[in-house]
N, C-alpha and C positions, 0 to 999 in steps of 0.2 A: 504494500500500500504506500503510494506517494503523494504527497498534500503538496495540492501547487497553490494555494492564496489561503488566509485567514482574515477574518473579518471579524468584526465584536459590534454587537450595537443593540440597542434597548436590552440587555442583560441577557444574549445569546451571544456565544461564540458558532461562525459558520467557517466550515473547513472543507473545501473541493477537497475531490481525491482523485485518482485512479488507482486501479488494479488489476493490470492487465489493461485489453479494452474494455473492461469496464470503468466509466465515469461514475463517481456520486457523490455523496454530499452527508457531512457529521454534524449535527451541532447537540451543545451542552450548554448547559447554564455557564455562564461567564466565568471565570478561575474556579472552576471547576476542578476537586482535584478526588481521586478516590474514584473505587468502581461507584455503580447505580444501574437501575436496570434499563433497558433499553428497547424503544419502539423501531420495528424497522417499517417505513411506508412506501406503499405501493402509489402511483399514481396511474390516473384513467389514461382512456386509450387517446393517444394523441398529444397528448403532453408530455410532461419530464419531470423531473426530479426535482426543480422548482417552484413547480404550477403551485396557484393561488391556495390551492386546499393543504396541498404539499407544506404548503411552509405556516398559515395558519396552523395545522397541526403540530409542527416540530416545534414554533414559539411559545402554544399552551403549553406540552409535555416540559421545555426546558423551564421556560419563567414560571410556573403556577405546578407543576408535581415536581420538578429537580432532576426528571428523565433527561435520557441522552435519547437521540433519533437521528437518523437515517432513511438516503434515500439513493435508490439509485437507478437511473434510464433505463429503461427497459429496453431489448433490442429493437432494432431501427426507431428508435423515440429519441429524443432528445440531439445528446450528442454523440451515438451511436450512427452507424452507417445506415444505410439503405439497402435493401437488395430489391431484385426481380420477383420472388417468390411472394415476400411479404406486400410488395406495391401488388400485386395481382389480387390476395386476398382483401387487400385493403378500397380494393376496387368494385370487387365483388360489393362490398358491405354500403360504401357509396352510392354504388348505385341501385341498389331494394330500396334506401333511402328513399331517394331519388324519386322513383316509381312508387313511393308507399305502401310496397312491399314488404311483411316479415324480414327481419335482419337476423333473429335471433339465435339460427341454424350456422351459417354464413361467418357472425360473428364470435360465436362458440370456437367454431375453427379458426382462426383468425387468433384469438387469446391462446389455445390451446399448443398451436403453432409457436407460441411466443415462450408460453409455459414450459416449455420442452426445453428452451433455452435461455430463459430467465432465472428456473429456479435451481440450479448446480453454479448459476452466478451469486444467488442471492447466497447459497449456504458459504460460498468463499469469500465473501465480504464478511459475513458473520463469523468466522474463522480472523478474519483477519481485526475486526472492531472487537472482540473478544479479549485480544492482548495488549490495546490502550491501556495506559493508565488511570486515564478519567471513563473509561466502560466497564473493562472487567467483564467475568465470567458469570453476569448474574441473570437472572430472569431475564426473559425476552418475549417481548408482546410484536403483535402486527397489528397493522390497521391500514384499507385497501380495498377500496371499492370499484364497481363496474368492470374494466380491464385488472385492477388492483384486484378484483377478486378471484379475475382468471387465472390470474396468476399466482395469490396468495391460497389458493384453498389447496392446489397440487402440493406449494411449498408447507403449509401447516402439516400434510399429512403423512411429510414422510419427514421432517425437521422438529426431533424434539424437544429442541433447546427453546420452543417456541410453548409457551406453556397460557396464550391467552389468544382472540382476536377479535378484530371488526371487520367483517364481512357487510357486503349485498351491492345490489343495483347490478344483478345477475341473474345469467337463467341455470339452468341444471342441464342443460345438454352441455356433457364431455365434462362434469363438475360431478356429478352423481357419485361414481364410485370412489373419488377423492375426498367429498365428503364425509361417507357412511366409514372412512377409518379415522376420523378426527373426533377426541373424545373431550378435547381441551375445551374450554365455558371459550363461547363464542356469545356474540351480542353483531345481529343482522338486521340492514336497514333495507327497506322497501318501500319504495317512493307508487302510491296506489292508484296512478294514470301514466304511469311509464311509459313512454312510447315508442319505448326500443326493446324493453325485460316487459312479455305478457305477465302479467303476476299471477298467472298458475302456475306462471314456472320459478319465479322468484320463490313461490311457497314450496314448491315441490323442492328446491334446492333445500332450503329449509328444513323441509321434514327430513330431508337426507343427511343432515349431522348426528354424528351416533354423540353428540358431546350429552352426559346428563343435563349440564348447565346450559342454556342459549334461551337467549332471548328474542325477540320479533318486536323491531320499531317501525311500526306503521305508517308514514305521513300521507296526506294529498297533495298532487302533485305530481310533476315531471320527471325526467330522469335525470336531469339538469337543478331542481326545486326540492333540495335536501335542506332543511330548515338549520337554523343556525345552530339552534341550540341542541343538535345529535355531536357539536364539537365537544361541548363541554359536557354530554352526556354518555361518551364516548373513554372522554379522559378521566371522567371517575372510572368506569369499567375499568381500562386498562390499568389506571393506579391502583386500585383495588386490589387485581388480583398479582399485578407483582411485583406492589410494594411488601403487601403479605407476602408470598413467598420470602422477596428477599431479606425480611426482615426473620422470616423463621428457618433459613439459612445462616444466619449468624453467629 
């Protein structure tokens, strides 16, 4: 892992990285010193490790729980390459769009695609934020929605080091059988006029987590129209569950 810029500002420390071709991005509460547990976040499709969600989440967990978080580009997102494969399927989805046709098949494959080579990225990032000195070995939470959840439900359920999550604004085609082996407390949003996730299949993904613990947040709304306060509804969940843990590690 290599830090090419550090920044500090409203009482967050941000740190680029690379690792390998992978780009991404650390931040911590400002002098920060000592392990703490750590969120790692997925963004939606089309965006980057940046995007506006992206970083509202990383500022609450740093300023207001003392979490560390992460994030990093997904392939061909951000500052990642392009290829042919991925512009094809990303075409496909375009254009059902377009036509106001069903996406949800289409874009299944499309995440799925991505899944396959996001999440061996995301577990070597975690390997590598693991042996900071202001992260450490402790609890690890996710949170990662729409595309983030294409990609975060594969990596929950084979990444044990991952002991909490926030899921949805997804459907259960190529999610299913990734679900039904995550047993971790999941907390799932579902936006109830979606117009890309039918919400029989947001629920159906749903019913698909073998976790005892999971919750279902309801809004109205679009798939875009996630009301403000599932951020800070969110950041209890994940401090919750690993601040306990890391506290009953000690």
């Amino acid at each position: 892992m290599r830090f090419i810029s550090e920044t500090t500002s409203n009482g967050v420390s941000e740190r680029l990285f690379t690792l390998g071709e992978i780009s991404g991005v650390l931040w911590t509460p400002a002098d920060a010193a000592g392990s703490r547990p750590l969120v790692l976040l997925g963004h939606g499709g089309g965006q980057h490790k940046k995007a506006p969600a992206v970083l509202a989440h990383a500022h609450h967990y740093a300023t207001t729980r003392g979490l560390a978080a992460a994030a990093i580009d997904a392939p061909l997102h951000g500052d990642r390459p392009k290829n042919e494969e991925g512009d094809r399927l990303l075409a496909v989805v375009r254009e059902r769009v377009a036509a106001g046709e069903p996406i949800a098949g289409p874009l299944a494959e499309y995440n799925a695609a991505l899944a396959d080579l996001a999440v061996p990225e995301w577990r070597i990032t975690l390997d590598a934020l693991q042996h900071l000195d202001d992260v450490g070995a402790g609890p690890v939470g996710y949170w990662g929605v729409s595309m983030g959840t294409g990609i975060g439900v594969p990596l929950v359920a084979v990444e044990p080091r991952i002991t909490a999550a926030v899921f949805g604004l997804a459907s259960h085609e190529s999610l299913a059988d990734a679900a039904s082996r995550i047993t971790v407390p999941i907390r799932f949003l579902l936006q109830w006029d979606d117009e890309m996730v039918p919400r029989a299949s947001g629920l159906a993904l749903f019913d698909a987590f073998a976790s005892p613990e999971k919750t279902l947040h309801a809004n109205p709304g679009g798939h875009r129209d996630v009301p403000a306060l599932e951020l800070e509804s969110s950041g209890r969940f994940l401090t919750r569950h690993l601040v306990e843990a890391y506290v009953a590690a000690a």
